[in-house]
C-alpha positions as a printed NumPy array, in Angstrom:
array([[  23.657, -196.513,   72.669],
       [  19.85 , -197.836,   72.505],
       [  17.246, -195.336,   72.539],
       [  13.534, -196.261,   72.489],
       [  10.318, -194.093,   73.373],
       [   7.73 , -196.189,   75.351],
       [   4.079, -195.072,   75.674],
       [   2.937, -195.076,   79.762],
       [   0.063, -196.531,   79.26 ],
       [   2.012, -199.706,   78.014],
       [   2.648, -201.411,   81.076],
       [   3.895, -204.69 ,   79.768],
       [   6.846, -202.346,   78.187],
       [   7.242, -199.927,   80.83 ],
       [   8.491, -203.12 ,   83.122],
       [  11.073, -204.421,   80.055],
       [  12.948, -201.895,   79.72 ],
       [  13.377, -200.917,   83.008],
       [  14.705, -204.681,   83.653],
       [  16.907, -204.673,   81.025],
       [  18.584, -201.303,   82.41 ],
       [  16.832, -198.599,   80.306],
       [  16.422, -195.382,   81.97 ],
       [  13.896, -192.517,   81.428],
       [  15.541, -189.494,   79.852],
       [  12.185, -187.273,   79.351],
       [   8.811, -187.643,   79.977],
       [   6.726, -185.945,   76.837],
       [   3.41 , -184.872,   78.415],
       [   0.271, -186.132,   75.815],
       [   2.71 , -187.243,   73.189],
       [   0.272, -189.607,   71.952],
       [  -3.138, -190.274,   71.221],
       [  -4.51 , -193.593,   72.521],
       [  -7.772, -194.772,   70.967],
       [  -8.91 , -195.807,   74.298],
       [  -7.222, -193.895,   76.674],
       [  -6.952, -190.514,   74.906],
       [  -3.673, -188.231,   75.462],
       [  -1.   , -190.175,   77.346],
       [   2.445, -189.55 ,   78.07 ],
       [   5.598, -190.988,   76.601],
       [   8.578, -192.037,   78.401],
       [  12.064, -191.659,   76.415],
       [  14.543, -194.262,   77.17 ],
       [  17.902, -194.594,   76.901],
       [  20.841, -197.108,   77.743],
       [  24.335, -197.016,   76.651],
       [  25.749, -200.29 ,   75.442],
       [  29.03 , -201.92 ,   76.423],
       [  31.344, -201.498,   73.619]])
């Protein structure tokens, strides 16, 4: 199992993990605070490897 949390606002990552598979689990509402952006949301992803 891979598990990663991935900031919306990072677009770059957003578009990885969704290639490689990952889906969204949860969507945490203002999880963060973004220097430039303020509050944004955070995606949790999850996969589960092949064994």
């Amino acid at each position: 199992m891979q598990y990663n949390l991935v900031l919306s606002t990072n677009k770059g990552a957003v578009r990885l993990w969704r290639r490689h598979g990952f889906e969204v689990i949860l969507t945490l509402p203002k999880a963060f605070r973004h220097s430039k952006f303020g509050f944004v949301d955070a995606f949790d992803r999850y996969k589960q490897l092949e064994t």
